[in-house]
C-alpha positions as CSV (number, residue, x, y, z in Angstrom):
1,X,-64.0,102.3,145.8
2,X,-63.4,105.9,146.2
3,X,-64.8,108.0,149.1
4,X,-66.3,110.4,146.3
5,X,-68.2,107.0,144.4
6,X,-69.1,105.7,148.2
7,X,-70.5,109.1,148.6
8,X,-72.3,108.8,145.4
9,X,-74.0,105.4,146.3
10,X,-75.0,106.1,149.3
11,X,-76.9,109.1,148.1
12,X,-78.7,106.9,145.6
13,X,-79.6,104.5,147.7
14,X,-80.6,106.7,150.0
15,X,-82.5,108.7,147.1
16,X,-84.2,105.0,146.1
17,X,-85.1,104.9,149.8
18,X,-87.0,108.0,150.3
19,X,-89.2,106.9,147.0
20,X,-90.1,103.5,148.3
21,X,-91.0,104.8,151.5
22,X,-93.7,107.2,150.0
23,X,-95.1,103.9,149.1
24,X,-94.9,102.1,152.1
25,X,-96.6,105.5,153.5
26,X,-99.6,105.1,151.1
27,X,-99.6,101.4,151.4
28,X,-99.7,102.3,155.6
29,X,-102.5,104.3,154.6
30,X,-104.8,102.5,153.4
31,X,-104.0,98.9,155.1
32,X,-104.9,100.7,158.8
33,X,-108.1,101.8,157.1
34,X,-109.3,98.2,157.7
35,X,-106.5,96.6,159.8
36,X,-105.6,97.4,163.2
37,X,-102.4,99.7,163.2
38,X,-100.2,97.4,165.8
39,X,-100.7,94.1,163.8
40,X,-100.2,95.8,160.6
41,X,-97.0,97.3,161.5
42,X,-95.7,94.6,163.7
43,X,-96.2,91.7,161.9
44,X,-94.9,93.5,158.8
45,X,-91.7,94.3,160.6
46,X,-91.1,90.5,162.2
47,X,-91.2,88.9,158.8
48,X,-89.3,92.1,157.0
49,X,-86.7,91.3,160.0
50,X,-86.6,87.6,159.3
51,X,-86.1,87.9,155.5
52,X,-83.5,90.3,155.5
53,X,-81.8,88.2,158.4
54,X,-82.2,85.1,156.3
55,X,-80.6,87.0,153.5
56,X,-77.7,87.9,155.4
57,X,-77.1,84.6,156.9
58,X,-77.6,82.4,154.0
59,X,-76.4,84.1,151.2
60,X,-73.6,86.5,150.3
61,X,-75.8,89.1,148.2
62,X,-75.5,92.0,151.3
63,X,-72.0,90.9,152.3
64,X,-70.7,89.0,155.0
65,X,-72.7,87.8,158.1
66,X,-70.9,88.2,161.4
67,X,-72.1,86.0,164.2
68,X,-73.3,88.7,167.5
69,X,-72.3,87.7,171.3
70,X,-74.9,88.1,173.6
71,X,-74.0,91.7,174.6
72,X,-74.5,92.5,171.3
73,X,-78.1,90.8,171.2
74,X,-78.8,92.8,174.4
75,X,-77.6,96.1,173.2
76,X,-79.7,95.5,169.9
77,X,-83.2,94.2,171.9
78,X,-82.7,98.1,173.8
79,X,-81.4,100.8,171.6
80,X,-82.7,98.6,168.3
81,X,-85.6,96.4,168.9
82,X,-87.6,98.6,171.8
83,X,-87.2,102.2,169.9
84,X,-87.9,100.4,166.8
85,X,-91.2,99.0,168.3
86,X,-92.2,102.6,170.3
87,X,-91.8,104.1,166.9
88,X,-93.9,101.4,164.4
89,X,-96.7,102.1,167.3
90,X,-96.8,105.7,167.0
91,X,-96.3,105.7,163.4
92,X,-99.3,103.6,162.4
93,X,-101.3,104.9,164.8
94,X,-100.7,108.4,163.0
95,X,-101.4,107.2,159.8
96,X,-104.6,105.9,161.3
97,X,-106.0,109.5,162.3
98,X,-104.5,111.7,160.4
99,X,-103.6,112.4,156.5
100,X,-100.5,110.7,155.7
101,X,-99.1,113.8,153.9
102,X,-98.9,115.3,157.6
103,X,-97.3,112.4,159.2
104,X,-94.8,112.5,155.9
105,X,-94.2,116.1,156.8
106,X,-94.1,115.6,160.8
107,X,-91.3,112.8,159.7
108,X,-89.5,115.7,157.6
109,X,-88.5,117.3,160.4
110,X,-86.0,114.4,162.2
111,X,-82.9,115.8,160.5
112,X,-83.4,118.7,163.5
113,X,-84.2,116.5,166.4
114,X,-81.4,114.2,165.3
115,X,-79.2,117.7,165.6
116,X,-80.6,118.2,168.6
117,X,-79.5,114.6,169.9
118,X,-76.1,115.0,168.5
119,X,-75.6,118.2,170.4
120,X,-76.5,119.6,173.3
121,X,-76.6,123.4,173.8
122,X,-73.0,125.6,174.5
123,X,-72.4,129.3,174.1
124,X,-71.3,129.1,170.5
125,X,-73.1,130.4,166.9
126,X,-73.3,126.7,166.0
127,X,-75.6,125.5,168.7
128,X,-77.7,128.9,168.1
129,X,-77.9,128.0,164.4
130,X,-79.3,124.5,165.6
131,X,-82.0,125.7,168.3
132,X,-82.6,128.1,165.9
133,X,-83.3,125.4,163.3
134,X,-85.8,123.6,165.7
135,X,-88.2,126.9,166.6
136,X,-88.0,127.2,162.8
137,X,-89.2,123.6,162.2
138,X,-91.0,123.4,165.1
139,X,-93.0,127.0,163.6
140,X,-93.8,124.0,160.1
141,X,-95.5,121.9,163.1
142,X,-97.6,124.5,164.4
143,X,-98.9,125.6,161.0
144,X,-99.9,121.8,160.6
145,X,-101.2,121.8,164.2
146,X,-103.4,124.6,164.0
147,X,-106.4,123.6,162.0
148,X,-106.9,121.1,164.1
149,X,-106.4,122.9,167.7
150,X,-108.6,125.8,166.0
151,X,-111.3,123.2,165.5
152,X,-111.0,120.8,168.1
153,X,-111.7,117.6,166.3
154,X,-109.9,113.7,167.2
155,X,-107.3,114.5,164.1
156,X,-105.1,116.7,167.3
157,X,-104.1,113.2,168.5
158,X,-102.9,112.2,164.3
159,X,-101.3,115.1,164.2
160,X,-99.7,115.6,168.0
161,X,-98.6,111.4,167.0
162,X,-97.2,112.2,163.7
163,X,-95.0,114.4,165.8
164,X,-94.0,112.2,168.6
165,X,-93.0,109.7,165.9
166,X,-90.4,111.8,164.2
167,X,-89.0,112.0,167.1
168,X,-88.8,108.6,168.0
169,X,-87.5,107.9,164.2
170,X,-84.3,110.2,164.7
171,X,-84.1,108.6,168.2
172,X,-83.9,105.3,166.7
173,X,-81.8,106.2,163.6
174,X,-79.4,107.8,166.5
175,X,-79.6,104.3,168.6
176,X,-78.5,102.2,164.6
177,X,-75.2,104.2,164.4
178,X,-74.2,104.0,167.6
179,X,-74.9,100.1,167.4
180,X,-73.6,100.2,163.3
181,X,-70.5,100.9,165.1
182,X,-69.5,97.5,166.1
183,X,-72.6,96.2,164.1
184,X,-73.0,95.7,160.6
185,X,-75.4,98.0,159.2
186,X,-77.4,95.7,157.9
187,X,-77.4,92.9,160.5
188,X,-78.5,96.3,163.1
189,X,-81.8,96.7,160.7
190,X,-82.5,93.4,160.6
191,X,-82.5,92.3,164.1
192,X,-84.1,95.2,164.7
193,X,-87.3,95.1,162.5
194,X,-87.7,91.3,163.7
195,X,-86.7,92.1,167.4
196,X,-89.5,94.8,167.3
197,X,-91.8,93.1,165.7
198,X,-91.8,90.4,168.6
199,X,-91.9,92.9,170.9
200,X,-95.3,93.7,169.1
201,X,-96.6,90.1,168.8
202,X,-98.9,90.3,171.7
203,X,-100.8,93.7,171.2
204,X,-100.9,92.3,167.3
205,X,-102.6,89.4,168.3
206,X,-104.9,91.1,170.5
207,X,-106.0,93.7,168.2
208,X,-106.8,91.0,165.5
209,X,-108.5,88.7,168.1
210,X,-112.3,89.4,166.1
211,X,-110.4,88.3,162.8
212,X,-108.8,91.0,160.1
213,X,-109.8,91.3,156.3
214,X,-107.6,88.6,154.0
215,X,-107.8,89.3,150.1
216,X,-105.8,89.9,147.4
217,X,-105.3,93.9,147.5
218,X,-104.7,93.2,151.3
219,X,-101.8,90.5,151.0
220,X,-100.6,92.2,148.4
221,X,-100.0,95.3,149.8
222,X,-98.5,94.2,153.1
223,X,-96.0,92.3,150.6
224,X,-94.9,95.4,148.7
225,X,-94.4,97.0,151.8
226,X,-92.6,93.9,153.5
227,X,-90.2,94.0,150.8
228,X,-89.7,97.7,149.2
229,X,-91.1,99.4,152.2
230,X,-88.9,97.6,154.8
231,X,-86.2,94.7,154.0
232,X,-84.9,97.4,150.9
233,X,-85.1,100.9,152.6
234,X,-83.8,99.4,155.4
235,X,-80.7,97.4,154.3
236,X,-79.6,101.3,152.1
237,X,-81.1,103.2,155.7
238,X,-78.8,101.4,158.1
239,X,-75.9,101.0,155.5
240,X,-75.6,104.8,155.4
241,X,-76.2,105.1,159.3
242,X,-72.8,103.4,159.0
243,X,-70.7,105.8,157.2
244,X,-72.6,109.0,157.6
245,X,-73.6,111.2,160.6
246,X,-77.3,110.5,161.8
247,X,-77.9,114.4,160.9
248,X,-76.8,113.7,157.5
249,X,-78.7,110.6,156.5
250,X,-81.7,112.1,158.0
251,X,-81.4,115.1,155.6
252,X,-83.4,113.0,153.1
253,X,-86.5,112.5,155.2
254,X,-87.4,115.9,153.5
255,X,-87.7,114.2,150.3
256,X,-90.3,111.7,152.1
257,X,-92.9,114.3,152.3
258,X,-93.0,115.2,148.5
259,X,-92.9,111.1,147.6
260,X,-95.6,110.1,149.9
261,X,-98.0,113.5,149.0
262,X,-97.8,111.9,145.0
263,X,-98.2,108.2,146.6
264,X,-101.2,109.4,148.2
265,X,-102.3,111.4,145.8
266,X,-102.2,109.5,142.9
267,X,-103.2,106.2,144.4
268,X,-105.6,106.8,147.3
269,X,-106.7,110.5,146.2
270,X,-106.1,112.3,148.9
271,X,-106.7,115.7,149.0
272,X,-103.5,118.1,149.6
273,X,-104.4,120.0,152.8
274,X,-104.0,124.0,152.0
275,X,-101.6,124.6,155.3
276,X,-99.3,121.4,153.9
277,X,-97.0,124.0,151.9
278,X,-96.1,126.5,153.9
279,X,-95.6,124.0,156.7
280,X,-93.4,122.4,154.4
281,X,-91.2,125.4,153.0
282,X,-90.8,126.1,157.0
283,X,-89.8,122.5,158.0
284,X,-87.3,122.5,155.2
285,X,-85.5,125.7,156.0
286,X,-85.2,124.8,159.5
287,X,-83.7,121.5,158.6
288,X,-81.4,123.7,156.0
289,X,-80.4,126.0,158.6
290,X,-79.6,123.6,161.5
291,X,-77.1,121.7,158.3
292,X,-75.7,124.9,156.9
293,X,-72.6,126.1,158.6
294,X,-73.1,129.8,158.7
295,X,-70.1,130.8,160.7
296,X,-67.8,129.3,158.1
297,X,-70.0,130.6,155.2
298,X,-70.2,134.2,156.8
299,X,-66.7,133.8,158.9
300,X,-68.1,134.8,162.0
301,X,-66.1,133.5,165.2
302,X,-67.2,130.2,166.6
303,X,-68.0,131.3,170.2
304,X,-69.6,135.1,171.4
């Protein structure tokens, strides 16, 4: 396969990724309107873990399993398993207090943090287009923020979560390529979604100790986003984590906002909040700015 077709599927996958995750984000929605947050993540993520796992090991439809040594298994319980599980704990806590458009939007703006990550600051016009990049996404945050610092009400903690929890996504997407390195991709997302999800066991339990609600809708939710909100995203997620920069893979979380807003929209009617565009024009220019090479465009020198 070319590097140009490898390129190209990668995109699409990555493209089919974004789309299932605005549904998974309205299916997040709506489950921790009646579940605990904790158990709904976590146990979704220790059976998304095993199933993928299973996949790998059992069958050859993802490729080749490769048995891990126990370094390996140690490296993935820290940098995969642990951020994983800081992350699904954040996350479905934000969806729980605030609209999931915002934490959508919040998650838009990883791409920059991941940047930030990858690079530390030097006296050069690249790492003043990056900074640059995160006071301009960081600007989308604040017109998100401020409705809700202006009126003081609980949604501050949805929103100041959504936040936190982008960061912790470009941490952890950071922590899969380092691992993807000796890793297979897939195998990395897998261990990690069941690794995190055991980490999780015991506040899941916990929280559901008064008994959750079981029906149909419930079940059947929590399936679709076992399978095409986890074990799929994941397996194309970590797969381009493999071959692309963090930074670059990332770039598509600006897509997520858009997919879940018409998830949400369409499915759970919720309303579009009037500060949601503007946040989002900002959020996406910083991102644009801190993955556009301006020196090169505009041949400026590389240090001043």
């Amino acid at each position: 396969m070319s590097e140009k077709t490898n390129n190209s599927a990668i995109a699409g996958g990555l493209l089919l990724t974004v789309v299932l995750w605005g549904g998974n984000n309205a299916g997040t929605k709506w489950l921790v309107s009646s579940w605990p947050p904790v158990f709904t993540g976590g146990t979704r993520f220790l059976l998304a873990g095993f199933i993928l796992l299973g996949v790998l090991r059992f069958t050859s439809l993802l490729g080749r399993f490769e048995p891990l040594t126990r370094r390996q298994y140690g490296s993935l319980w820290l940098r995969g398993g642990l951020s994983l599980a800081v992350y699904v704990v954040t996350f479905t806590w934000a969806f729980k207090l605030t609209a999931a458009s915002h934490v959508a939007l919040y998650m838009g703006a990883s791409p920059v943090w991941a940047l930030l990550i990858e690079e530390r600051p030097r006296p050069n016009w690249s790492s003043v287009r990056r900074y640059g990049a995160a006071l301009l996404a960081l600007s989308g945050v604040m017109v998100l923020f401020w409705p809700a610092l202006k009126a003081g009400d609980a949604n501050i903690n949805g929103e100041l979560l959504g936040l936190v929890a982008s960061v912790l996504w470009a941490n952890f997407s950071h922590q899969s390529r380092i691992l993807a390195a000796e890793i297979n991709g897939l195998e990395v997302a897998a261990n990690a979604m069941w690794m995190a999800g055991a980490t999780l066991l015991p506040i899941a339990l916990y929280e559901a100790r008064n008994g959750i609600k079981v029906d149909a809708r419930h079940i059947g939710v929590q399936t679709f986003c076992i399978f095409l909100g986890s074990v799929v995203p994941y397996a194309f997620w970590n797969t381009a984590l493999r071959h692309w920069l963090t930074s670059r893979v990332l770039l598509f979380n600006n897509l997520i906002p858009l997919t879940t807003t018409l998830w949400v929209y369409f499915t759970l009617g919720e309303a579009i909040t009037p500060t949601f565009w503007m946040a989002m024009v900002l959020v996406i220019a910083g991102v644009l700015l801190g993955q556009m090479d301006w020196s090169k465009i505009f041949k400026m020198p590389e240090s001043f």
